[in-house]
CHARMM-style PDB file with segment names, atoms N, HN, CA, C and O in Angstrom:
ATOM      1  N   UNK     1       3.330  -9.850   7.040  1.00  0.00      PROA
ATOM      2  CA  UNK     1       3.849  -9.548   5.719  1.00  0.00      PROA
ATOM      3  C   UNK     1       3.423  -8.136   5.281  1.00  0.00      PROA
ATOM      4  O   UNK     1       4.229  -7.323   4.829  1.00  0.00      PROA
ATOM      5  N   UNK     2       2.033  -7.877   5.448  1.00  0.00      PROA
ATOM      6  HN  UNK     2       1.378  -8.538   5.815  1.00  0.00      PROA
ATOM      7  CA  UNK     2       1.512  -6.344   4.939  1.00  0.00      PROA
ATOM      8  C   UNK     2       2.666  -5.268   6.171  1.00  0.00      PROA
ATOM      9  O   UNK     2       3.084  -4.165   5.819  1.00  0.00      PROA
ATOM     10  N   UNK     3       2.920  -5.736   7.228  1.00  0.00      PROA
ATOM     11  HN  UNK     3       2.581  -6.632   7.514  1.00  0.00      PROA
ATOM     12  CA  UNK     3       3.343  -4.602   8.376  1.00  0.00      PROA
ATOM     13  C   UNK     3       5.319  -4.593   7.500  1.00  0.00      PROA
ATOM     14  O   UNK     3       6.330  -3.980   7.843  1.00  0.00      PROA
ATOM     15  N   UNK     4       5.150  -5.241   6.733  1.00  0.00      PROA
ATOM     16  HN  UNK     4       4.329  -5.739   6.454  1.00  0.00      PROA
ATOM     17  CA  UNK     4       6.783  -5.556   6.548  1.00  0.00      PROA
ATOM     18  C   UNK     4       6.828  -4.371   4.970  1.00  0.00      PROA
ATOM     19  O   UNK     4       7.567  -3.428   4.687  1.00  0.00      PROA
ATOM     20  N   UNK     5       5.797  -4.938   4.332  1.00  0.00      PROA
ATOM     21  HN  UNK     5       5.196  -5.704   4.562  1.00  0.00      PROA
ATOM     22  CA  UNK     5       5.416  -3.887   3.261  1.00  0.00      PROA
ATOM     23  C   UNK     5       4.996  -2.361   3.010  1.00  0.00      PROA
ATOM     24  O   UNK     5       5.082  -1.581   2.062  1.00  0.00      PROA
ATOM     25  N   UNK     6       4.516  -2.314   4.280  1.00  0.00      PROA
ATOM     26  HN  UNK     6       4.446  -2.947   5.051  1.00  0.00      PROA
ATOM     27  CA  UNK     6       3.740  -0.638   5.074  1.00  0.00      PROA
ATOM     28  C   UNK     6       5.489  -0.062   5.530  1.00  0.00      PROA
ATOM     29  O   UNK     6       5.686   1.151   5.452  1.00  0.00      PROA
ATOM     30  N   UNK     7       6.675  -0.986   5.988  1.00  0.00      PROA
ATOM     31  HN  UNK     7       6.514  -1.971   6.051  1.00  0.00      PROA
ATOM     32  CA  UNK     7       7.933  -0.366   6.379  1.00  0.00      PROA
ATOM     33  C   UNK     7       8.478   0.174   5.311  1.00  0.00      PROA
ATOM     34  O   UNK     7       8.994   1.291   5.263  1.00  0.00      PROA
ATOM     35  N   UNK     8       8.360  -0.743   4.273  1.00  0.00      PROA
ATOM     36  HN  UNK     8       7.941  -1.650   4.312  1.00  0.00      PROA
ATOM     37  CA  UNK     8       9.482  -0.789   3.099  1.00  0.00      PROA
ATOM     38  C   UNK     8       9.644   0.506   2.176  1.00  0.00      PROA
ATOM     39  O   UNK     8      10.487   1.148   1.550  1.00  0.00      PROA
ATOM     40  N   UNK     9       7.908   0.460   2.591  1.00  0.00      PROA
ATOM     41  HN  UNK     9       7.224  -0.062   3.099  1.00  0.00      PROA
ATOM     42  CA  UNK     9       7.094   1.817   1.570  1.00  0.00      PROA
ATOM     43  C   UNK     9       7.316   2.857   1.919  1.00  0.00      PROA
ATOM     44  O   UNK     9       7.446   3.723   1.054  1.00  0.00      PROA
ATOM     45  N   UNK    10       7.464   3.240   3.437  1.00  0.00      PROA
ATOM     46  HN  UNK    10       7.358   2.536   4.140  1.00  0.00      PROA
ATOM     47  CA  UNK    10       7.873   4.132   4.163  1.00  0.00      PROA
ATOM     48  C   UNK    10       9.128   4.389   3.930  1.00  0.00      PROA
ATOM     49  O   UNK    10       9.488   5.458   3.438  1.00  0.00      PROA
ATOM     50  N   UNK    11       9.916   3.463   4.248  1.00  0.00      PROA
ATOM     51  HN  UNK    11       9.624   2.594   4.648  1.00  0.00      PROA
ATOM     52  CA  UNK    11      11.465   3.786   3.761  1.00  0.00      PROA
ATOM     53  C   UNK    11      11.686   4.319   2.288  1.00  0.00      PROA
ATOM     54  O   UNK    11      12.131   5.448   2.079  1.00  0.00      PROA
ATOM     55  N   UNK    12      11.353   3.450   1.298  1.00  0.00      PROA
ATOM     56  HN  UNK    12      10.991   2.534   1.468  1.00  0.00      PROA
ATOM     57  CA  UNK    12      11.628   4.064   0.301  1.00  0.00      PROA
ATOM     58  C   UNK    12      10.996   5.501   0.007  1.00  0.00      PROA
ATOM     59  O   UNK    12      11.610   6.337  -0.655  1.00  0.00      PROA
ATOM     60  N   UNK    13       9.343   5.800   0.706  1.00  0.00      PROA
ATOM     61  HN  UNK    13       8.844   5.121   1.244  1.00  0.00      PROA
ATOM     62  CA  UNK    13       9.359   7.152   0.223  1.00  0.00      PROA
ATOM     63  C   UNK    13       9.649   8.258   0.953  1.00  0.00      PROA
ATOM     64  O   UNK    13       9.396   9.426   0.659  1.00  0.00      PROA
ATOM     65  N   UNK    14      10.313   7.741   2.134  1.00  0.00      PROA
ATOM     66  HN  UNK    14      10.518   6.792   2.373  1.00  0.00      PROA
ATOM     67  CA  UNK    14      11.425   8.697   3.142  1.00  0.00      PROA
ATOM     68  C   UNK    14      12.579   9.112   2.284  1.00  0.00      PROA
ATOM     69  O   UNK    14      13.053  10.248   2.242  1.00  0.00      PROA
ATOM     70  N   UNK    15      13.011   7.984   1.549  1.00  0.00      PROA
ATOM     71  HN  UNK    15      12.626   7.062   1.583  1.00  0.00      PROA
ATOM     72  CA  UNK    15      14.606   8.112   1.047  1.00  0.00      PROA
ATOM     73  C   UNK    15      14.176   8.953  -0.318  1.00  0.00      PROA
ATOM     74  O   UNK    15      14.909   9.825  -0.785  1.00  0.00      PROA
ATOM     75  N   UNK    16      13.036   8.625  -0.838  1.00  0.00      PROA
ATOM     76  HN  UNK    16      12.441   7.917  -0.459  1.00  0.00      PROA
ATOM     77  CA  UNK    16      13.116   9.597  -2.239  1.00  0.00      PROA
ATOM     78  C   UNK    16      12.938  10.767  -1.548  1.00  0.00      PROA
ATOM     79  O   UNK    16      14.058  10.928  -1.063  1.00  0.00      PROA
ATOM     80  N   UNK    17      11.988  12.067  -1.036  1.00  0.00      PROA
ATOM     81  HN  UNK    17      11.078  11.936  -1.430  1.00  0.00      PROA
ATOM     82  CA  UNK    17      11.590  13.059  -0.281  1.00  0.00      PROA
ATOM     83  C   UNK    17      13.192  13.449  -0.031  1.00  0.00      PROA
ATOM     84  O   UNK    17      13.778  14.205  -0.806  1.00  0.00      PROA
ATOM     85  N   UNK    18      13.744  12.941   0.962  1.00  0.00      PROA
ATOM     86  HN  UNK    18      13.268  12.327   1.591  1.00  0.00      PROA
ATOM     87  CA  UNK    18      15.067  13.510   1.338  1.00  0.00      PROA
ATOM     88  C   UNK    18      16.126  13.676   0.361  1.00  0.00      PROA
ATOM     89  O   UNK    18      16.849  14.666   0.470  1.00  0.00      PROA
ATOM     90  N   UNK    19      16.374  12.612  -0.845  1.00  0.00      PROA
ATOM     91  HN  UNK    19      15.787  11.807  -0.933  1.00  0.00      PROA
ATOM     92  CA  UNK    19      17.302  12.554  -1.778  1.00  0.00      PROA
ATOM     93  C   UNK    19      16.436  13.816  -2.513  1.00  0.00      PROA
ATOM     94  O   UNK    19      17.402  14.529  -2.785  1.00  0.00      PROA
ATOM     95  N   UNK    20      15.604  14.347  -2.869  1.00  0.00      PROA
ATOM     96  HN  UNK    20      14.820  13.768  -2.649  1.00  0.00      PROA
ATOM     97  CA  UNK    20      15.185  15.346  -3.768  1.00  0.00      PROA
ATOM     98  C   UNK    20      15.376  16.687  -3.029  1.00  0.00      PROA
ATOM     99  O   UNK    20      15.139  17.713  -3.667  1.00  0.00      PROA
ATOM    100  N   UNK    21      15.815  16.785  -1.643  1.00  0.00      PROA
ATOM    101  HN  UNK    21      16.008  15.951  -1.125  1.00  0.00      PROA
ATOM    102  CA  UNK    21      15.840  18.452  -1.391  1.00  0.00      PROA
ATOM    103  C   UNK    21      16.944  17.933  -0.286  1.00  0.00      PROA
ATOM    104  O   UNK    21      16.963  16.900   0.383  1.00  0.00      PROA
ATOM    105  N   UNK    22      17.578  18.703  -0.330  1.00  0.00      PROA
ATOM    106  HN  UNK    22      17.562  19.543  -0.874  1.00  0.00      PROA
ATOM    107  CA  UNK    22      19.371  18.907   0.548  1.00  0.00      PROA
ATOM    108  C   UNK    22      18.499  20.136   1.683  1.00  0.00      PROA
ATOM    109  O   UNK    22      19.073  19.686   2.674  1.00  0.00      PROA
ATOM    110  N   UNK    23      17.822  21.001   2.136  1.00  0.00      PROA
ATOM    111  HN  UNK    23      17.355  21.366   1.331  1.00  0.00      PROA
ATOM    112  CA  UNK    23      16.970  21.528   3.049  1.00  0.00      PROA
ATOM    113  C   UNK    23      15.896  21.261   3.881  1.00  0.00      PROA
ATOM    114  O   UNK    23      15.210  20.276   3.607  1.00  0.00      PROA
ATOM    115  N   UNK    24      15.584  22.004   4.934  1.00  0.00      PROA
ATOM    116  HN  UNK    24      16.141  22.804   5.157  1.00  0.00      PROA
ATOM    117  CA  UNK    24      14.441  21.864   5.228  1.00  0.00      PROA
ATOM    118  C   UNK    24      13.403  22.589   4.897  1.00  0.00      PROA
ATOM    119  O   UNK    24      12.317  22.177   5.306  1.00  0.00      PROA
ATOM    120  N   UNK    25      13.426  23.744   4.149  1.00  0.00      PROA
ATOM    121  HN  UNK    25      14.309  24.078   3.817  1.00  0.00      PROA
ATOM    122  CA  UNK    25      12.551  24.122   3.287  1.00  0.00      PROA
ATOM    123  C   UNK    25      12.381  23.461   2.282  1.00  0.00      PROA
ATOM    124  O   UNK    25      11.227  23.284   1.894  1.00  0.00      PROA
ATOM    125  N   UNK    26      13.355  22.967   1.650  1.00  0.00      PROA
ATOM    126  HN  UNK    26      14.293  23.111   1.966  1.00  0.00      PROA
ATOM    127  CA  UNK    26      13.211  21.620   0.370  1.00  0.00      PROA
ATOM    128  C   UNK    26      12.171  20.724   1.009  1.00  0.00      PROA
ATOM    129  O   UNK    26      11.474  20.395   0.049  1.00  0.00      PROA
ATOM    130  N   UNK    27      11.797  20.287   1.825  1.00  0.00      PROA
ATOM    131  HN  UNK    27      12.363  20.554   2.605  1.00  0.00      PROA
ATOM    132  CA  UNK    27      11.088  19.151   2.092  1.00  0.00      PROA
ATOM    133  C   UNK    27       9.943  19.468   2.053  1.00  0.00      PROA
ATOM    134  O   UNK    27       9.156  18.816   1.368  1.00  0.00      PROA
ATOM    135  N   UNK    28       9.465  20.768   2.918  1.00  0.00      PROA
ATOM    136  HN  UNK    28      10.104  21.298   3.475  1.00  0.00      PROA
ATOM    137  CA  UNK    28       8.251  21.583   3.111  1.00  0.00      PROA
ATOM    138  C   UNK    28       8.096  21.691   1.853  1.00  0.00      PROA
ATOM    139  O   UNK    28       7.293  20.841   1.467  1.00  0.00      PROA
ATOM    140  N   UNK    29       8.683  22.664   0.602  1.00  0.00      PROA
ATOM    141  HN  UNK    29       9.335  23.355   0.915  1.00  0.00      PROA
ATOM    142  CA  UNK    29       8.096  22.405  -0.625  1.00  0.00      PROA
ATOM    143  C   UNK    29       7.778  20.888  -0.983  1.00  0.00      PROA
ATOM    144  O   UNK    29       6.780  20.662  -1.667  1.00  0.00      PROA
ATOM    145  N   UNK    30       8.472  19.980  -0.612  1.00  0.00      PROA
ATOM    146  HN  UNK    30       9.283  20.164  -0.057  1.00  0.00      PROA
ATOM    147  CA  UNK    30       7.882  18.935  -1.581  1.00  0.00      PROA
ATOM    148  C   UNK    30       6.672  18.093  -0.589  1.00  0.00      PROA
ATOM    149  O   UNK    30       6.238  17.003  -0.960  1.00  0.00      PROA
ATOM    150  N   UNK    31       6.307  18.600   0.413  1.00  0.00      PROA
ATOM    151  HN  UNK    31       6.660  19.486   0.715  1.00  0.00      PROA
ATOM    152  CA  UNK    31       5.641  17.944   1.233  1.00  0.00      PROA
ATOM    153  C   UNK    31       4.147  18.898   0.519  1.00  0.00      PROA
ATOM    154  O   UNK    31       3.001  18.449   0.486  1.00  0.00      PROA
ATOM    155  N   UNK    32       4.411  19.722   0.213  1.00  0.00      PROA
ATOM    156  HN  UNK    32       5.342  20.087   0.240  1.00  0.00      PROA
ATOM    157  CA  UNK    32       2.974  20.405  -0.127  1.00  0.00      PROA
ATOM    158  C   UNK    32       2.642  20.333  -1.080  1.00  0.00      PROA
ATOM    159  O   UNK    32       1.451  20.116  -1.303  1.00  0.00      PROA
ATOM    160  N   UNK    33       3.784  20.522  -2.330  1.00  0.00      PROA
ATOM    161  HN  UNK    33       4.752  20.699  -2.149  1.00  0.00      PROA
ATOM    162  CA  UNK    33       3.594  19.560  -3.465  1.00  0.00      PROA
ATOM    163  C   UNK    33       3.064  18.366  -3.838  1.00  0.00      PROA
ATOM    164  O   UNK    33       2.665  18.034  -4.955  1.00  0.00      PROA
ATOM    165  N   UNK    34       3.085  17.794  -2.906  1.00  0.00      PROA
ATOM    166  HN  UNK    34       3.408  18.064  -1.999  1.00  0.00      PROA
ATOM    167  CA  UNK    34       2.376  16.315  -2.624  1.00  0.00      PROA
ATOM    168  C   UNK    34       0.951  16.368  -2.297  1.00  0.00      PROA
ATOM    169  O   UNK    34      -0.037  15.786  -2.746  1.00  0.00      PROA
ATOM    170  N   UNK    35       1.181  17.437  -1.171  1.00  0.00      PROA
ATOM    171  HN  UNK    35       1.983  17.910  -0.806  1.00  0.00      PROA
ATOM    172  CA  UNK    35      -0.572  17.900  -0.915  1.00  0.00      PROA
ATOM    173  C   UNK    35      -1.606  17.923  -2.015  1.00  0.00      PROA
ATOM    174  O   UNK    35      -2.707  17.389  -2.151  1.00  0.00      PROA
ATOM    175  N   UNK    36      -0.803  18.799  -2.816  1.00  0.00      PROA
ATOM    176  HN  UNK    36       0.091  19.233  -2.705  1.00  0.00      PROA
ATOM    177  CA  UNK    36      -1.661  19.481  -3.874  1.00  0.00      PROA
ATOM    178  C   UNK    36      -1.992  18.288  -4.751  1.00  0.00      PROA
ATOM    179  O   UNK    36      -3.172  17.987  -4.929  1.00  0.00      PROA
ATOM    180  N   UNK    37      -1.178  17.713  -5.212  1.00  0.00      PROA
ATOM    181  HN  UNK    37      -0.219  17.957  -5.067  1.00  0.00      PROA
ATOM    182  CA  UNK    37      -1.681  16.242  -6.504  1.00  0.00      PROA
ATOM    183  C   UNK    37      -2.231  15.518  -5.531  1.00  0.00      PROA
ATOM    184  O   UNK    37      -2.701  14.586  -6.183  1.00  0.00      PROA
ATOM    185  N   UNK    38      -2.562  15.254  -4.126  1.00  0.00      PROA
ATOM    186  HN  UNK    38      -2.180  16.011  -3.596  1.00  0.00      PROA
ATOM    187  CA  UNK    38      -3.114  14.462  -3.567  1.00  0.00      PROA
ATOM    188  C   UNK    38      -4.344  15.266  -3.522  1.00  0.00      PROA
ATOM    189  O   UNK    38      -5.271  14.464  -3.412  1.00  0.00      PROA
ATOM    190  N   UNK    39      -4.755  16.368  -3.551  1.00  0.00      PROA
ATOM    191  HN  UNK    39      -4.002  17.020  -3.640  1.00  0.00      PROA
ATOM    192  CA  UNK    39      -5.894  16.962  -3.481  1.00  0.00      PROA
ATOM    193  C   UNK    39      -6.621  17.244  -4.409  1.00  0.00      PROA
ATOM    194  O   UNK    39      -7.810  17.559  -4.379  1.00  0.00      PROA
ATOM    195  N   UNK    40      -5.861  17.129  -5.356  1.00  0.00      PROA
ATOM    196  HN  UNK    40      -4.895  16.873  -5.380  1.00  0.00      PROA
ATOM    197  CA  UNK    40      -6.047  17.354  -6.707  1.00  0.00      PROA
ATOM    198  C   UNK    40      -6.354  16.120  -7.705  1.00  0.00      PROA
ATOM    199  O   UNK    40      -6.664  16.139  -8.896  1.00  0.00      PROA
ATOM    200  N   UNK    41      -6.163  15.042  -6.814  1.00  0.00      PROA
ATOM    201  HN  UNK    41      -5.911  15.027  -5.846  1.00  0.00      PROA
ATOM    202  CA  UNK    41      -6.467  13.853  -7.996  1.00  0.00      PROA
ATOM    203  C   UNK    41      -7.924  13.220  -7.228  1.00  0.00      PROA
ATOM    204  O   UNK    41      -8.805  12.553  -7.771  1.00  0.00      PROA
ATOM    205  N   UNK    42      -7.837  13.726  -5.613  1.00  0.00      PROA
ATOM    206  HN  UNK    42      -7.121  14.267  -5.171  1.00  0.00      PROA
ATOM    207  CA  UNK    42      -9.324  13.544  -4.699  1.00  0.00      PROA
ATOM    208  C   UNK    42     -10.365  14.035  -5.248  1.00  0.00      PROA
ATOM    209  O   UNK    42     -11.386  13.355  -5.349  1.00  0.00      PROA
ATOM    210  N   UNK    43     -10.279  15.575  -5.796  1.00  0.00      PROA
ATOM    211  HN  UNK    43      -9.450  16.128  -5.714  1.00  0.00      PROA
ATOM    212  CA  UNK    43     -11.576  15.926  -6.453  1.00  0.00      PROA
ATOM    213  C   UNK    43     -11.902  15.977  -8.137  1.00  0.00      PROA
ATOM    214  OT1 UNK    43     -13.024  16.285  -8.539  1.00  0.00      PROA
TER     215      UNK     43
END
């Protein structure tokens, strides 16, 4: 059940990431964007 939930999560935050940038520089920005509030809420 958790390995079915770890997919779902993946999918959906595959499909948001891609629906928010039509590029592949679009993604790279939002992939680092992500970095940053993830690094940023760590310290």
């Amino acid at each position: 059940m958790k390995r079915l939930a770890k997919f779902l999560s993946l999918i959906l935050i595959s499909g948001v990431l891609l629906s928010g940038c039509n590029t592949a520089r679009g993604i790279g920005e939002d992939v680092q964007t992500l970095g940053h509030i993830i690094s940023h809420a760590a310290s």
